[in-house]
C-alpha positions as CSV (number, residue, x, y, z in Angstrom):
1,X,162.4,92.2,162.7
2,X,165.0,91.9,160.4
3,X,164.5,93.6,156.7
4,X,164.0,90.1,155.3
5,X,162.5,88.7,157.6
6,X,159.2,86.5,156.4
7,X,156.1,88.6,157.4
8,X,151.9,88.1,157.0
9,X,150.6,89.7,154.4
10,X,147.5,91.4,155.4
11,X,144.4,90.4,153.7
12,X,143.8,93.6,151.7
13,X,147.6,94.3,150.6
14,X,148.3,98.4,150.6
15,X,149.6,97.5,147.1
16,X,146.0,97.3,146.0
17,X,145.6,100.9,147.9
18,X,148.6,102.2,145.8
19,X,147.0,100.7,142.5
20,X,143.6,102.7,143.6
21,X,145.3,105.7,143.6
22,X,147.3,105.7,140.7
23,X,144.5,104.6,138.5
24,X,142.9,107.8,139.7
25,X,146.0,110.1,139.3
26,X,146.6,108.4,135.4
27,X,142.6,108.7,135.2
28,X,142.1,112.2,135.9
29,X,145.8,113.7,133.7
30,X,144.2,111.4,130.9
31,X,141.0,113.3,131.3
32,X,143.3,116.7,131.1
33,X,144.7,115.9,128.2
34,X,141.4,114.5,126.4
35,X,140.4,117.8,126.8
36,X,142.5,118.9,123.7
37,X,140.2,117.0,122.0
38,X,136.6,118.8,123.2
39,X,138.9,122.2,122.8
40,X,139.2,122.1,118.9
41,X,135.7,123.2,117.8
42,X,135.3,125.9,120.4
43,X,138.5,127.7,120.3
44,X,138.0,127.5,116.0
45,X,134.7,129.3,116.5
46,X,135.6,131.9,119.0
47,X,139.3,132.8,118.0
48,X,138.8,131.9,114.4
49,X,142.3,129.9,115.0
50,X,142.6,127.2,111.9
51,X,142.6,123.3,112.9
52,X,146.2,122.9,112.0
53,X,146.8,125.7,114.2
54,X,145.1,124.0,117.9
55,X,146.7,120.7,116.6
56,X,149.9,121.9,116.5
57,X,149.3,122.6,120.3
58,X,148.0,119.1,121.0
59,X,151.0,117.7,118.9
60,X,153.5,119.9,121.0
61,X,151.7,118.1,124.2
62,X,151.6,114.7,122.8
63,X,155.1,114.7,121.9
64,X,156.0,116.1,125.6
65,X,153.8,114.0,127.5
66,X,155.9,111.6,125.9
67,X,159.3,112.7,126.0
68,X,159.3,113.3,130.1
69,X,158.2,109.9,130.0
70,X,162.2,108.4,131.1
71,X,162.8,111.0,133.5
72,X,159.9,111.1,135.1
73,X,161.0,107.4,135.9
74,X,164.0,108.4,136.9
75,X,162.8,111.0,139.1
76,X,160.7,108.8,140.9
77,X,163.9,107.1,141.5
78,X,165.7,110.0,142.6
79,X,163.0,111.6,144.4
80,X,160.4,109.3,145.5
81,X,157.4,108.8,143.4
82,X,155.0,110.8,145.7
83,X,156.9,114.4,145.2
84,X,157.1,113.9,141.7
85,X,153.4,112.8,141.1
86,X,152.4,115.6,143.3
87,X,154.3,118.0,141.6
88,X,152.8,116.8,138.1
89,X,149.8,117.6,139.1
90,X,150.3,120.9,140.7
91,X,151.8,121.5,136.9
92,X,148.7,120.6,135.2
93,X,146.4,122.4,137.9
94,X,148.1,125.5,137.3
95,X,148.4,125.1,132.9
96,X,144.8,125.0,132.9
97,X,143.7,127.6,135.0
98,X,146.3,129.8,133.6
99,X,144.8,129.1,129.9
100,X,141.7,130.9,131.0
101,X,143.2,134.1,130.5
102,X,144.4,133.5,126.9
103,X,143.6,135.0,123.7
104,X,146.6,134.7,121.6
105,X,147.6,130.9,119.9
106,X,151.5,131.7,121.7
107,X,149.5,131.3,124.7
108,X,147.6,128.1,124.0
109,X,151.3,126.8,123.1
110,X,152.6,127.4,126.3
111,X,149.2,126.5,128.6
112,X,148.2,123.3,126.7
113,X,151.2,122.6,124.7
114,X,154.6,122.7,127.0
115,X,153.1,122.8,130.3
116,X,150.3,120.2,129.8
117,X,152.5,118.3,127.9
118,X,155.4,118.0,131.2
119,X,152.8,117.7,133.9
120,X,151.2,114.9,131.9
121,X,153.8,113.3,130.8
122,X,155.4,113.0,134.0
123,X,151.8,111.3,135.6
124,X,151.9,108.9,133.0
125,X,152.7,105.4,131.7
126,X,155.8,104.9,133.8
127,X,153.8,105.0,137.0
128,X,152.3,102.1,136.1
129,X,155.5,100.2,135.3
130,X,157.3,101.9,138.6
131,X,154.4,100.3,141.1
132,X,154.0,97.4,139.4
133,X,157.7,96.6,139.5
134,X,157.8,97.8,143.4
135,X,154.7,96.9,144.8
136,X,153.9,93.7,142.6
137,X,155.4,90.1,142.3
138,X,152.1,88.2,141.7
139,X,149.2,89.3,139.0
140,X,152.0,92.1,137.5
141,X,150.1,91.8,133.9
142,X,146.3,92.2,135.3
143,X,147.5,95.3,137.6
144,X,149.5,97.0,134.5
145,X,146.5,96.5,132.2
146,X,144.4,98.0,134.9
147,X,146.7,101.3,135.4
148,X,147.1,101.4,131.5
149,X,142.9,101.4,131.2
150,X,142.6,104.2,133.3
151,X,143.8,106.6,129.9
152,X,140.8,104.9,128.6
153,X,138.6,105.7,131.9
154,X,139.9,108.9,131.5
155,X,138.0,109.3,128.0
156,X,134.7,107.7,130.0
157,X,134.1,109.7,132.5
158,X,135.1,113.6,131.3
159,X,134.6,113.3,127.7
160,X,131.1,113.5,127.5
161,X,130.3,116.1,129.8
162,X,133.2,118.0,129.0
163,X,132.3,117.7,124.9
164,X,128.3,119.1,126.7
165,X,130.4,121.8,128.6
166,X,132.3,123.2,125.1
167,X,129.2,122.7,123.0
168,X,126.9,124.7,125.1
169,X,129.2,126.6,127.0
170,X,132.1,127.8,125.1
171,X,135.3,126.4,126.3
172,X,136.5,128.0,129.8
173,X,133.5,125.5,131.4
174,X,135.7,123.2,130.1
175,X,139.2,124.4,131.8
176,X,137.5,124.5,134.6
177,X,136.1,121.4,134.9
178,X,139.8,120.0,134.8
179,X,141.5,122.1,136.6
180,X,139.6,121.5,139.9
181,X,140.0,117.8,139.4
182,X,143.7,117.9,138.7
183,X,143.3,119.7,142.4
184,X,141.5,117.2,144.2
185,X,143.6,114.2,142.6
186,X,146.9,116.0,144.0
187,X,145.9,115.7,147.5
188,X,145.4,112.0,147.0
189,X,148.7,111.4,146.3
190,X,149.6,112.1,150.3
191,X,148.2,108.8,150.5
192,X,151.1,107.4,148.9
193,X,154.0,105.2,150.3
194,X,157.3,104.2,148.3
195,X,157.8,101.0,148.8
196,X,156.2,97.8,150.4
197,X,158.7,98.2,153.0
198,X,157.8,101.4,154.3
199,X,155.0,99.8,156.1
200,X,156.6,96.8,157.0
201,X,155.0,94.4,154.2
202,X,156.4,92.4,151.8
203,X,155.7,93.3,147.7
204,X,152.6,91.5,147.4
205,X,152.6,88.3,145.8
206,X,156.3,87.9,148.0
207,X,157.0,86.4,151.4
208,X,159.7,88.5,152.6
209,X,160.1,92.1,153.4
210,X,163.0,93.4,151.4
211,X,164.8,96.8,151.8
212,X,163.9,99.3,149.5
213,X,167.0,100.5,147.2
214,X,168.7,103.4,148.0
215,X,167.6,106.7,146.1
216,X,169.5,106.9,142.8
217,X,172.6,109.4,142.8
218,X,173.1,111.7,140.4
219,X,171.1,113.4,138.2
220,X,168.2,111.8,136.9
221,X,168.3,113.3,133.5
222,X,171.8,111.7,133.4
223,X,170.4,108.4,134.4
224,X,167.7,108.3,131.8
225,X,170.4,109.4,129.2
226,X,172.4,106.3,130.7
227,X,170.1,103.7,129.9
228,X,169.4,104.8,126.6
229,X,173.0,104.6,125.6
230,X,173.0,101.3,127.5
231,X,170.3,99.7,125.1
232,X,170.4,101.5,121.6
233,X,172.5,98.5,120.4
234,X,169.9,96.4,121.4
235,X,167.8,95.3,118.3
236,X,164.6,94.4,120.5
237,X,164.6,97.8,121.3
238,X,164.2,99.1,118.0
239,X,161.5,96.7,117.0
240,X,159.8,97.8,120.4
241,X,160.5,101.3,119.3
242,X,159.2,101.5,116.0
243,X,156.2,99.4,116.4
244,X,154.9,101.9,119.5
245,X,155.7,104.3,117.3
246,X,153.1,103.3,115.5
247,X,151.2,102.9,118.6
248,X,151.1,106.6,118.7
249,X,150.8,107.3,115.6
250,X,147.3,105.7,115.5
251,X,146.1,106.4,119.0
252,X,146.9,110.0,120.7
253,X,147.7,111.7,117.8
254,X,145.2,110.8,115.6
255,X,141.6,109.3,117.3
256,X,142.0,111.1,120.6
257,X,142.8,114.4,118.4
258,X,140.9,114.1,115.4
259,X,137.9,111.7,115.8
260,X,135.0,114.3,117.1
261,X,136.3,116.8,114.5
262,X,136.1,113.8,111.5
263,X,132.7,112.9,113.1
264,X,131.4,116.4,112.6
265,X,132.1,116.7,109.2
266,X,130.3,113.8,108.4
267,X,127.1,115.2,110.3
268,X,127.5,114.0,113.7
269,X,127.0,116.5,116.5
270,X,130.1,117.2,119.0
271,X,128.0,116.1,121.9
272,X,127.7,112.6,120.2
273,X,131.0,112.3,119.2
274,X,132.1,112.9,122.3
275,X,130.0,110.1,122.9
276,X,131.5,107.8,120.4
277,X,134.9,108.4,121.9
278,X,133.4,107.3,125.3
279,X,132.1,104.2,123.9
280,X,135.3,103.3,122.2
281,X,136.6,104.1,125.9
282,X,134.5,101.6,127.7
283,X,135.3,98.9,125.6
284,X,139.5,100.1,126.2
285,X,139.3,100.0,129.5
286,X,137.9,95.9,128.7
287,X,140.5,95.3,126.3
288,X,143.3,96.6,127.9
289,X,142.3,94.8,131.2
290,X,142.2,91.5,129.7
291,X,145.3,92.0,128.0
292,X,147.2,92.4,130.9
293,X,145.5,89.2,132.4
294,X,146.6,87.7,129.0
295,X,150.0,89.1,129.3
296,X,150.6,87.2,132.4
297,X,149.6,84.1,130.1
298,X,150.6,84.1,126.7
299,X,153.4,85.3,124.4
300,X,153.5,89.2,124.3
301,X,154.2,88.4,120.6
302,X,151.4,87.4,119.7
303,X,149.5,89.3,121.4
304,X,151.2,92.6,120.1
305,X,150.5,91.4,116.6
306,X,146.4,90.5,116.8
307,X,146.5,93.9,118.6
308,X,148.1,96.0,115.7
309,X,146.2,94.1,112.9
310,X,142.6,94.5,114.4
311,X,143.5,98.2,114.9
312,X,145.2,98.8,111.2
313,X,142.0,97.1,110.1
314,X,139.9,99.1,111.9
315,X,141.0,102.4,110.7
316,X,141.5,101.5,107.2
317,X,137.1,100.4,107.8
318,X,136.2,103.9,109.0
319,X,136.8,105.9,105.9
320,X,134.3,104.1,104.3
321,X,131.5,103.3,106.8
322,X,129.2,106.5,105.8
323,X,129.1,107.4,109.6
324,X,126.2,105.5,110.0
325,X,125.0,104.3,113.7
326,X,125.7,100.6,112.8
327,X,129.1,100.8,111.3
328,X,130.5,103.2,113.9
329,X,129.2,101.0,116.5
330,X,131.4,98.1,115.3
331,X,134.2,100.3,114.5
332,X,134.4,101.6,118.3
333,X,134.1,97.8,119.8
334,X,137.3,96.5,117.2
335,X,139.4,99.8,117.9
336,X,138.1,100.2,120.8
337,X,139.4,96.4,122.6
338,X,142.9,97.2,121.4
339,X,143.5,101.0,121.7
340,X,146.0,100.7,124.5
341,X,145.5,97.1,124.8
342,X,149.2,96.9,123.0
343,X,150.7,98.8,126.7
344,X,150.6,95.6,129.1
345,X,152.8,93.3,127.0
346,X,155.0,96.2,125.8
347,X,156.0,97.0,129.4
348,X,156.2,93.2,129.8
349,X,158.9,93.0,127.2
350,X,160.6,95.6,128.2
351,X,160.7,94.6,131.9
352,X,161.7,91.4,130.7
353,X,164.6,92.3,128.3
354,X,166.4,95.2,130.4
355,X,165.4,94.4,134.0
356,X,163.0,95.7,137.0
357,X,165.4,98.9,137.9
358,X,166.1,99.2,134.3
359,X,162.7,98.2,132.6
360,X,161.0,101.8,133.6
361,X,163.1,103.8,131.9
362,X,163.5,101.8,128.9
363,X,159.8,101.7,128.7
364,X,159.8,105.4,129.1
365,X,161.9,106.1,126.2
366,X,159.5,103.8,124.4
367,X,156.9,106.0,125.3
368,X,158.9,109.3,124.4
369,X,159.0,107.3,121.2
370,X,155.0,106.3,121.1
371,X,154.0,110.1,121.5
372,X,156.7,111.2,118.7
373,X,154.2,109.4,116.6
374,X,151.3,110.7,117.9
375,X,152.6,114.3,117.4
376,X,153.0,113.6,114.1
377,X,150.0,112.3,113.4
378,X,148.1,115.0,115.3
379,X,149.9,117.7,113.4
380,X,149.8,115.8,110.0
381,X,145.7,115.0,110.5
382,X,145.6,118.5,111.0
383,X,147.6,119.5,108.4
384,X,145.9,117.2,105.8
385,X,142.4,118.5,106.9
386,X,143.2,122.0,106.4
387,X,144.8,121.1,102.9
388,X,142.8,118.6,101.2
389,X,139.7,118.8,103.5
390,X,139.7,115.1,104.2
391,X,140.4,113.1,107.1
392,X,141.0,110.2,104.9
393,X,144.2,110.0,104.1
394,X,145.7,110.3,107.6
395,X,143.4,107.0,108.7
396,X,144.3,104.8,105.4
397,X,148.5,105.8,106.0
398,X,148.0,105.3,110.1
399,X,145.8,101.4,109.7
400,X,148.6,100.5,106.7
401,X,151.5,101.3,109.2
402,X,149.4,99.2,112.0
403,X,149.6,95.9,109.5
404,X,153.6,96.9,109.0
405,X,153.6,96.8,113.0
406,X,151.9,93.7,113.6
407,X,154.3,91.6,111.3
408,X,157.5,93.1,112.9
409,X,156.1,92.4,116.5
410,X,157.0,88.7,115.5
411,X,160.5,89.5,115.2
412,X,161.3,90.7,118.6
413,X,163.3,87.9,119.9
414,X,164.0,88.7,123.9
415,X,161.9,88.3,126.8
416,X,157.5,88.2,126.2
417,X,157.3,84.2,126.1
418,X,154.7,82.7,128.0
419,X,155.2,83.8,131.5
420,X,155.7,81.5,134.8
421,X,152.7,81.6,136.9
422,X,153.9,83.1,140.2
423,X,153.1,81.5,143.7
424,X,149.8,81.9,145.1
425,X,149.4,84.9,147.3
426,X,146.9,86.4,149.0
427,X,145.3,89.5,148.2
């Protein structure tokens, strides 16, 4: 059979297989790095270390996990997306289990700053946009917002026993815990294939098998470099840029970082807050999957903008709820639906605007870009806690910048426009 020749497509497509495993992979490094999170009380009251001194750790990993972002898509180009996933998660297996032995804050730096941080980063966001764009012609919006929920997954299923693990068992319970799941998750990725292709299937949604592109040559540090320079002209880009920047800002650095510390100065037990988080992740991993079935239906415009207001609304609410049960509870659905919800039509944009070879590693500069934020906001939170004693602040400036996002979301111009339906496939 010739490479584009028409071919059945089996009733389960192996692109639903490939899905399955990277919502797994994305599930279990989100759970790794929620750990920062469950680590803060602990290592304060065994070490003594100050908050701003573990958050500069977490921000040192939030801006990496970012930052590898583009070229860990352009290593998957190079080098195939199952040796770098597998190698990712090798990384992370071997950060955490290393930190075990460390006593000195140089050596939470390394463990879960720099090398969390890479092997993170590198089994993140862009995974989702590489398989989508490979594997995907049909239903490209519900599968991205799928991937992009298993961050929020992540939170689900470790946080609470990990937040039980650190409360009643010091921390190491804790780095153990991940690092034999970060084990187990790297031998799943021997199930993976590169492209549809490989197993003689067309993408699915597609009728005809098409050859796989060749490997890209050169260095894939160079090629991420290459695209940047390619688009940072490009005002789209920007507007993407600076409004995921926010994104960060108001996610990773400072909720995932801060929000069981904030809830235990107001009287709420690390064990519930732990709790809380999970809650606000059930109700992300519903928002974010309905935004990518809305991305593949409305303007990602719009959607971008009720996304950033809800959330700037949200977190200017929280300062002044009094912590009770009621008022967190509505706090965690409205933040909760949109914490990531804004990843599905941001990818969409960008795939839209700079192409599918293209698209991934703009979208993981966008993502170097959404963790700068975050860094700064986990090391700011920190920063203002230690020197005003109040978490205050850091919310009112992070849900004003949210409103600032949502209004420039409606100038991006390219691309995000209410998408053609593709052809009916089967599944």
């Amino acid at each position: 059979m010739s490479p584009s020749a028409a071919a059945p497509t089996p009733r389960l497509h192996y692109a639903w297989v490939i899905a399955a495993i990277a919502f797994f992979l994305l599930l279990v490094a989100a759970g790794v790095r929620a750990a920062s999170g469950v680590l803060i009380l602990p290592l304060e009251s065994e070490f003594g270390w100050s908050r701003a001194t573990i958050s500069a750790a977490a921000a040192v990993s939030i801006f990496l996990y970012g930052f590898t972002g583009p070229f860990s898509a352009a290593m998957m180009q190079s080098y195939g997306i199952k040796r770098t996933l597998l190698g990712a998660m090798l990384l992370l297996a071997v950060a955490t289990a290393s930190s075990l032995m460390m006593t000195q804050p140089w050596q939470l730096m390394l463990t879960w700053g720099v090398m969390v941080g890479f092997g993170a980063g590198t089994a993140s966001l862009p995974l989702a946009s590489a398989i989508v764009n490979r594997w995907f012609i049909a239903h490209k919006g519900l599968v991205t917002g799928l991937l992009t929920a298993s961050m929020a997954a992540g939170q689900l299923v470790f946080l609470p026993t990990l937040a039980y693990l650190g409360e009643h068992h010091g921390w190491r319970p804790v780095v153990v815990a991940v690092t034999i799941a970060a084990i187990v998750i790297a031998l799943g990725t021997l199930l993976l294939r590169e492209h549809p292709a490989d197993i003689g299937s067309p993408p699915l949604g597609g009728s005809r098998i098409e050859p796989p592109p060749p490997p890209s040559a050169g260095n894939p540090i160079l090629t991420a470099f290459r695209a940047l320079i390619e688009v940072r002209a490009s005002r789209d880009f920007w507007l993407l840029a600076v409004t995921f920047f926010i994104c960060g800002l108001s996610t990773s650095g400072l909720v995932a970082v801060h929000f069981i510390a904030y809830c235990f100065d107001n009287g709420i037990s690390q064990t519930r807050g732990a709790a809380l988080l999970a809650f606000i992740g059930v109700f992300n991993v519903i928002g974010t999957t309905v935004s990518g079935w809305l991305t593949d239906r409305w303007d990602s415009r719009w959607l971008l903008f009720w996304y950033y207001g809800l959330r700037g609304l949200s977190l200017l609410f929280l300062p002044y709820t009094g912590f009770d049960a009621v008022s967190l509870t509505v706090f965690a659905v409205f933040y909760g639906l949109d914490w990531v919800a804004t990843v599905p039509p941001t990818v969409r944009l960008a795939t839209d605007s700079y192409g599918k070879q293209k698209g991934p590693i703009v979208f993981g500069w966008l993502l170097a870009i959404h963790q700068l934020g975050g860094a700064i906001a986990a090391f700011g939170a920190g920063f203002m806690r230690t020197a005003l004693e109040s978490y205050i602040q850091a919310f009112i400036v992070s849900g004003l910048a949210c409103l600032a996002a949502a209004a420039m979301a409606l100038a991006i111009s390219g691309g995000g426009r209410r998408p053609a339906r593709p052809a009916t496939a089967a599944a």
